[in-house]
RODO-2510 file (C-alpha; in nm, 4 decimals, decimal comma):
residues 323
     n   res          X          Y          Z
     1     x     0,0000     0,0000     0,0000
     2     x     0,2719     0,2583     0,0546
     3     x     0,4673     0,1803    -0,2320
     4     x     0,1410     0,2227    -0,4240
     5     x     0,1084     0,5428    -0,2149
     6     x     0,4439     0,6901    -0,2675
     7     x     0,4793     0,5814    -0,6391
     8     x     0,0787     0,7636    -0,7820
     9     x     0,2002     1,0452    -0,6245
    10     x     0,5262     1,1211    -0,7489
    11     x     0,4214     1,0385    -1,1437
    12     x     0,1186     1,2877    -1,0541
    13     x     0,3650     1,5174    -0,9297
    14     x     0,6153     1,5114    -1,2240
    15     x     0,3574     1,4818    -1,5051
    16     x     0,1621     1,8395    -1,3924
    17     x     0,4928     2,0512    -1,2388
    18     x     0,7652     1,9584    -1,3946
    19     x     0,9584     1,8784    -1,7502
    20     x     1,0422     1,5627    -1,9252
    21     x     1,3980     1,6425    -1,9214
    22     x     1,3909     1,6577    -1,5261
    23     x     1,1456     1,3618    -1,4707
    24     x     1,3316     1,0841    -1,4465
    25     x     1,6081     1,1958    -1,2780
    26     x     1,3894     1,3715    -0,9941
    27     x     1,1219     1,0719    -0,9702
    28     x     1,4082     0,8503    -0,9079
    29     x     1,6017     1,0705    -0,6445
    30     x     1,2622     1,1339    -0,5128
    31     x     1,1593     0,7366    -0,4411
    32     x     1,5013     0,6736    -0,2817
    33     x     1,4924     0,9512    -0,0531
    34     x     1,1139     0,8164     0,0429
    35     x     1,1790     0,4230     0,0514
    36     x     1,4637     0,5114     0,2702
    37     x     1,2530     0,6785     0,5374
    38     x     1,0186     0,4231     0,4882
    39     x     1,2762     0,2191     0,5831
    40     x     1,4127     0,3615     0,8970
    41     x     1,0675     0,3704     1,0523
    42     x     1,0596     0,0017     1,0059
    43     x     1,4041    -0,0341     1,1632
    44     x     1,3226     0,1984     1,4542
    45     x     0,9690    -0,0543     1,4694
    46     x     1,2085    -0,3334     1,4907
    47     x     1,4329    -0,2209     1,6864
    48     x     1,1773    -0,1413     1,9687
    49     x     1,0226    -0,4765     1,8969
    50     x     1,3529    -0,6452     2,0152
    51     x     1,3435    -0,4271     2,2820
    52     x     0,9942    -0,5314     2,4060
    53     x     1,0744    -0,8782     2,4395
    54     x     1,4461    -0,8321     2,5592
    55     x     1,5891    -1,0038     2,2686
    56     x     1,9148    -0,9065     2,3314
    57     x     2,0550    -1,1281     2,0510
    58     x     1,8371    -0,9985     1,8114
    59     x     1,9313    -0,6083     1,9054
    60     x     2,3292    -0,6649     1,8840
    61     x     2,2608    -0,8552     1,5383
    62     x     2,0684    -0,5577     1,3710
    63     x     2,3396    -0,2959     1,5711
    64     x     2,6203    -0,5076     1,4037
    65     x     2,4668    -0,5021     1,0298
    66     x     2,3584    -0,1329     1,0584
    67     x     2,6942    -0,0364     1,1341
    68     x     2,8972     0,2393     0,8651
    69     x     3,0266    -0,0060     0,5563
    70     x     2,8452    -0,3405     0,6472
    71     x     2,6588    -0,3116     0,2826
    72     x     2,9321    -0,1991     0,0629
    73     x     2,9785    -0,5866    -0,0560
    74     x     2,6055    -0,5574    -0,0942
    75     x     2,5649    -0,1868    -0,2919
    76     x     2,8894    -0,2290    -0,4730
    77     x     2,9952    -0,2398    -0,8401
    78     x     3,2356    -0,5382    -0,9085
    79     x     3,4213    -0,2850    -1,1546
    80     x     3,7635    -0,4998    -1,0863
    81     x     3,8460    -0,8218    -1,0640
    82     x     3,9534    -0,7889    -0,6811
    83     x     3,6009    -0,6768    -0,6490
    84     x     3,4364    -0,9997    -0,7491
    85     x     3,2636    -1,2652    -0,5455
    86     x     3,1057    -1,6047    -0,6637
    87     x     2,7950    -1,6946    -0,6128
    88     x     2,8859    -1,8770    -0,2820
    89     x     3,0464    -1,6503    -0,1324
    90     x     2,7510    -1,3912    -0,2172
    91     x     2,4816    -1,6752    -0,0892
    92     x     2,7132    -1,7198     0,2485
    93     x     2,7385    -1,3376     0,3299
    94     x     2,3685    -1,3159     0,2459
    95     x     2,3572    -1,6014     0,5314
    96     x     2,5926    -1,4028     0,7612
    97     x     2,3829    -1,0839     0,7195
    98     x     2,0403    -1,2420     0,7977
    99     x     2,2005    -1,4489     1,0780
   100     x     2,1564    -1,7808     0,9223
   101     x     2,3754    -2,0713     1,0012
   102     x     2,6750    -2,1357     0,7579
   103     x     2,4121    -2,4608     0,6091
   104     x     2,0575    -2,5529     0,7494
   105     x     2,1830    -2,8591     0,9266
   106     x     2,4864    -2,7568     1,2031
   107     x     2,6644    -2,9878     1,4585
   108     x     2,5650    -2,9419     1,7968
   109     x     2,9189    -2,9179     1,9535
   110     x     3,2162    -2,7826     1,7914
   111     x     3,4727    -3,0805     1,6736
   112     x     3,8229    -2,9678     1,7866
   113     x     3,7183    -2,8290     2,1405
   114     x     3,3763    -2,9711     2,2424
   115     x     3,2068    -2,6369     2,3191
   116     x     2,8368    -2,6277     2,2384
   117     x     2,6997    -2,4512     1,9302
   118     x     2,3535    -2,5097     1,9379
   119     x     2,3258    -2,1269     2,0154
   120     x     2,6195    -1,9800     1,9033
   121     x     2,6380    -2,0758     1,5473
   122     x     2,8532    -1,8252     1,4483
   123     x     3,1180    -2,0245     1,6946
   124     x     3,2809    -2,2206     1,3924
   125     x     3,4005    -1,8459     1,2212
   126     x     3,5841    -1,8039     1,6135
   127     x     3,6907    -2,1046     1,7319
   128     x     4,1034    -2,0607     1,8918
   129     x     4,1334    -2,4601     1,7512
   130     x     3,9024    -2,4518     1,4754
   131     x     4,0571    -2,3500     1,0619
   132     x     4,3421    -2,0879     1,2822
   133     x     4,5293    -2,1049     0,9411
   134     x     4,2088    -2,0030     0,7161
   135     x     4,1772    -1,6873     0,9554
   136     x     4,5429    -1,6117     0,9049
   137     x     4,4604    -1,6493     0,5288
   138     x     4,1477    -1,3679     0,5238
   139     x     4,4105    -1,1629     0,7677
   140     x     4,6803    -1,1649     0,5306
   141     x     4,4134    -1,0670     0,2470
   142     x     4,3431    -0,7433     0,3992
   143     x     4,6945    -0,6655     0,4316
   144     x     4,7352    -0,7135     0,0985
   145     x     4,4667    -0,5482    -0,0255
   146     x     4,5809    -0,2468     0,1997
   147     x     4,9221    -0,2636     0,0400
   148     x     4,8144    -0,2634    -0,2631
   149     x     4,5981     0,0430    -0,2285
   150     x     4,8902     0,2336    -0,0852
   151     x     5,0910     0,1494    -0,3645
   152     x     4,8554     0,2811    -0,5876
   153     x     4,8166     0,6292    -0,3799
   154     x     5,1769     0,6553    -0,4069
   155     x     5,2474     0,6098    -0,0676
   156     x     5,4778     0,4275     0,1096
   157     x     5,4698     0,1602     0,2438
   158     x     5,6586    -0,1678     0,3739
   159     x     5,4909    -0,5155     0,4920
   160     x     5,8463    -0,6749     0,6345
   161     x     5,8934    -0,5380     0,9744
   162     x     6,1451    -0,7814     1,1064
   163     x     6,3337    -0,4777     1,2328
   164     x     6,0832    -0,3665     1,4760
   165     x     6,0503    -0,6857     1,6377
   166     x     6,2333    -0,7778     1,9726
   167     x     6,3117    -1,1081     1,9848
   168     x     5,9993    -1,3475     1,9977
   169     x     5,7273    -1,0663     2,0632
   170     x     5,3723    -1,0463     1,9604
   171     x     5,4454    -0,7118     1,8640
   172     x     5,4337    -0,7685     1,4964
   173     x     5,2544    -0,4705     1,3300
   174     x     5,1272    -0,5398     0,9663
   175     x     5,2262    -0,2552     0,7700
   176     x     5,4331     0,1122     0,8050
   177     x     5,2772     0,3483     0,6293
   178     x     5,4777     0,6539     0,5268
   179     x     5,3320     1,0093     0,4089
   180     x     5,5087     1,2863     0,2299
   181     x     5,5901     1,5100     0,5391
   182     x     5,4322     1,3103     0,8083
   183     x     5,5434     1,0781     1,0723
   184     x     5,5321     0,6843     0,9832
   185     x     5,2169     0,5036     1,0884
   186     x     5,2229     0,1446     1,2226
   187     x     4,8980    -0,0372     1,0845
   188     x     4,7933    -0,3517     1,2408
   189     x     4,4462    -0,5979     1,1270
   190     x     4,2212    -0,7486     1,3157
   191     x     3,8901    -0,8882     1,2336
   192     x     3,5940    -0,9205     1,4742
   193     x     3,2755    -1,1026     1,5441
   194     x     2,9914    -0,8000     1,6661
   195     x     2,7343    -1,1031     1,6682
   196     x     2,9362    -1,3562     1,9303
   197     x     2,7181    -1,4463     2,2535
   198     x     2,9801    -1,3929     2,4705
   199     x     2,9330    -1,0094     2,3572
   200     x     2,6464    -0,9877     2,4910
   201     x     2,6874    -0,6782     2,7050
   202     x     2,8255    -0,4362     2,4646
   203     x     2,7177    -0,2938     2,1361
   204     x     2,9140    -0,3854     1,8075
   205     x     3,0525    -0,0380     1,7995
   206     x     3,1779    -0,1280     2,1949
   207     x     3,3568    -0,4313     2,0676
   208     x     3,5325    -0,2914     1,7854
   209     x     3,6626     0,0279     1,9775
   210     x     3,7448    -0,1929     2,2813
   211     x     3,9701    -0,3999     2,0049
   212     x     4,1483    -0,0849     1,9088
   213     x     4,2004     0,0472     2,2410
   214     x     4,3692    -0,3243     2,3276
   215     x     4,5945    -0,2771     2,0062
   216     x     4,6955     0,0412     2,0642
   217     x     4,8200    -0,0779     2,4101
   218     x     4,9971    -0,3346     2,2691
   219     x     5,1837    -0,1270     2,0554
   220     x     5,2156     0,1909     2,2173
   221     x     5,5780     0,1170     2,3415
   222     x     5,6939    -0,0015     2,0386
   223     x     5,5479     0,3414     1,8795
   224     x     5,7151     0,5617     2,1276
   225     x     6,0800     0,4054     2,0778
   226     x     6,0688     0,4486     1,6841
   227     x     5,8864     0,7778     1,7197
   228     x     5,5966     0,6563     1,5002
   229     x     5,2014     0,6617     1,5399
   230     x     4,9387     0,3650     1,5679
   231     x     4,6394     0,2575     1,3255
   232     x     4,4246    -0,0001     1,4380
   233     x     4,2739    -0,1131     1,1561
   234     x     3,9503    -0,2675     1,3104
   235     x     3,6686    -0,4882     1,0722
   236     x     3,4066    -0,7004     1,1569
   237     x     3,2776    -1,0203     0,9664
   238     x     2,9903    -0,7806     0,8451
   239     x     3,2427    -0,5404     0,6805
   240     x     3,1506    -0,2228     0,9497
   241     x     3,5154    -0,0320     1,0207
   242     x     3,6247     0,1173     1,3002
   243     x     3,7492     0,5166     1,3296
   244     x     4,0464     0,4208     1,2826
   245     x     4,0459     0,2658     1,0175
   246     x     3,8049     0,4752     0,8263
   247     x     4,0344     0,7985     0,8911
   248     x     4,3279     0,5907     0,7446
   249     x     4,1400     0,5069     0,4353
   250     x     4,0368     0,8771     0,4510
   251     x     4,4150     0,9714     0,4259
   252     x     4,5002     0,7244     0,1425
   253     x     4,2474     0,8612    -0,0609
   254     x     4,3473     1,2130     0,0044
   255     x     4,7287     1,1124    -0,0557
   256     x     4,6007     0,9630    -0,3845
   257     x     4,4244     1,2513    -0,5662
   258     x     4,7315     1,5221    -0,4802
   259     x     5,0394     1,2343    -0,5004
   260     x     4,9182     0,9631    -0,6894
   261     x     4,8966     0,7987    -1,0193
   262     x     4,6980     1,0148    -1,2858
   263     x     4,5151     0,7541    -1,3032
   264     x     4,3180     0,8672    -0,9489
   265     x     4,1474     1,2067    -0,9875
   266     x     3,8257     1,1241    -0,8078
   267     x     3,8243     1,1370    -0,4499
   268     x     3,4983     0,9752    -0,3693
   269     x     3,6131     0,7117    -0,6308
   270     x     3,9163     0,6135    -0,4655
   271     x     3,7628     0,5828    -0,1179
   272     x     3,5053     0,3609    -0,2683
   273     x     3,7463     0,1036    -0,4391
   274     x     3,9381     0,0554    -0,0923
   275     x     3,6225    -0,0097     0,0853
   276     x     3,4516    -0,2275    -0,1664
   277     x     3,8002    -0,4148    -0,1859
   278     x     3,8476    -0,4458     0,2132
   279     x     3,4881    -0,5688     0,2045
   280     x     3,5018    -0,8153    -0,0227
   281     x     3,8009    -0,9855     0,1073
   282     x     3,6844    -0,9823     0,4519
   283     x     3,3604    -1,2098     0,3126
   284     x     3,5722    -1,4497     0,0517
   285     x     3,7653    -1,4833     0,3839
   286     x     3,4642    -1,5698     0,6267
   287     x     3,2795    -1,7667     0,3655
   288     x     3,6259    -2,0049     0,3301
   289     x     3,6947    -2,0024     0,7396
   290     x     3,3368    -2,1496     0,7572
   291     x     3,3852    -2,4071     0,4637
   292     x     3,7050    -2,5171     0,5880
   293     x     3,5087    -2,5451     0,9548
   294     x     3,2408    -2,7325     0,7599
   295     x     3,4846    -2,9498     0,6109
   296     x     3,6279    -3,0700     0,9695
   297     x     3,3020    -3,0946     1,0931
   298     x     3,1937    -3,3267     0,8480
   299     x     3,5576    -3,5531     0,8887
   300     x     3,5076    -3,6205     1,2355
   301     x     3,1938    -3,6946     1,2371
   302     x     3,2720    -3,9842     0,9776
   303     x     3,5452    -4,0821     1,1352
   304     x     3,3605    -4,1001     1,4468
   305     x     3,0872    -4,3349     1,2357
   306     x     3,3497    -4,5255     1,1092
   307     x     3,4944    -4,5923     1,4395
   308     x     3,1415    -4,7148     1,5820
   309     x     3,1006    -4,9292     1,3080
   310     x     3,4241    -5,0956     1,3469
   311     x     3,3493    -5,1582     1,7264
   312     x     3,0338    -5,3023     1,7034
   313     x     3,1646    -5,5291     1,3819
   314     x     3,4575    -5,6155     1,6405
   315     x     3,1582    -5,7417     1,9159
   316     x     2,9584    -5,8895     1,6968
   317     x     3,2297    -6,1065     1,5533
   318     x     3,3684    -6,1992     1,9081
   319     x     2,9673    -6,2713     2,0005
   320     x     2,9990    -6,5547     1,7273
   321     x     3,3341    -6,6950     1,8263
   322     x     3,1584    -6,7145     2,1851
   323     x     2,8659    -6,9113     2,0370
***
């Protein structure tokens, strides 16, 4: 009924005030700008729905989706090839954003460290034991893509730190980042989960910045010796970014259109490439974590079968010998 509403009147609108040559243009800008309010009053419906019942699960989960950057994957134009995703990745981050299960049928416990996941389903994309080297994978894809963007602003920028390490610490920042006339910027990725139970008592904007703030911690001495800044560059699974990170993409736009290639003019275009980029990696990267989880899953539990099977074919053949 409202769409009917919304679209009579603005053809009744443009047909008696205005042009031809201005019609489509303004009917469409029009209809956005009206199906987006529409929108937010169902949000802010929903939203007080959750409330209502104290579904605290369902409140972080629309907090975490709503977030600045969680539908650039979604809006985007795949106008590279680093901005491409197949069609199960794109079905999986569908999942992910409607807070499906990675498939319809899930174990109940998780395989490598027993913990029940009958309501945490998103467990399998967090699990310390569970595909640790598919998470380092999706990390390392961010970095790259971040390199690669900084090469292309003209910036520099170096990925082998082994000099700023002492000894065996975890102090190992991703990237240094150097602007013309600036002091050197240590960048370091991390990738959260806004949805997880356990985060039950903050907001997804209250897990991300309490990520940063542990980062910057962890770095701060290591900053202060080489006389260099910090940049937390803080994600979640969704694609939201934290300040941080946003204000460094920011700079390596800006960097781009007065130093770069002449290749980058646009501002706005720039800034949109890095964040459809960082977006898409960060859901090729989830949608493989929860594969490869899959994958296990689906190992153990015939290897479990198998061993059953072999047991009771071991009694039953010791049951005859007895007879």
């Amino acid at each position: 009924y409202i769409h009917t509403y919304i679209h009579t009147y603005i053809h009744t609108y443009i047909h008696t005030y205005m042009d031809k040559d201005r019609e489509q243009a303004w009917a469409q800008g029009l209809q956005s700008r009206l199906y987006g309010a529409y929108c937010k009053l169902r949000l802010a419906k929903l939203r007080r729905d959750c409330d209502d019942r104290k579904d605290v699960a369902a409140l972080r989960h629309i907090d975490a989706i709503c977030a600045d950057g969680c539908s650039v994957w979604l809006r985007g134009i795949p106008a590279r090839h680093t901005m491409e995703m197949s069609d199960d990745v794109y079905v999986h981050a569908c999942r992910l954003r409607l807070n499906l299960p990675f498939f319809d049928i899930m174990p109940a416990t998780c395989p490598k460290c027993g913990v029940s996941i009958a309501h945490d389903q998103q467990y399998i994309y967090n699990c310390p034991r569970l595909c640790k080297n598919t998470r380092n994978n999706r990390h390392e894809s961010i970095v790259h893509t971040l390199l690669i963007k900084a090469t292309e602003a003209n910036i520099l920028v170096c990925k082998n730190l082994s000099h700023l390490f002492v000894n065996d610490s975890e102090q190992r920042p991703d990237l240094q980042i150097g602007y013309r006339n600036a002091t050197d910027t240590l960048v370091d990725v991390m990738v959260t989960n806004d949805t997880r139970a356990s985060e039950d008592s903050r907001t997804a904007a209250a897990v991300r910045d309490k990520a940063a703030a542990e980062k910057r911690a962890r770095y701060a001495a290591m900053c202060a010796a080489h006389g260099m800044s910090f940049t937390p560059f803080i994600v979640s699974i969704h694609g939201a970014c934290g300040k941080e990170a946003q204000e460094l993409m920011r700079d390596m736009a800006v960097h781009a259109v007065n130093h770069g290639s002449s290749r980058i003019s646009d501002y706005g275009e720039f800034m949109s490439e890095v964040r459809m980029e960082v977006a898409v990696r960060i859901q090729v990267g989830t949608y493989e974590i929860g594969k490869r989880a899959m994958m296990t899953c689906l190992h153990d539990s015939n290897r479990h079968a198998a061993r059953v099977t072999n047991s009771s074919s071991s009694s039953s053949s010791a049951s005859r010998r007895a007879r």
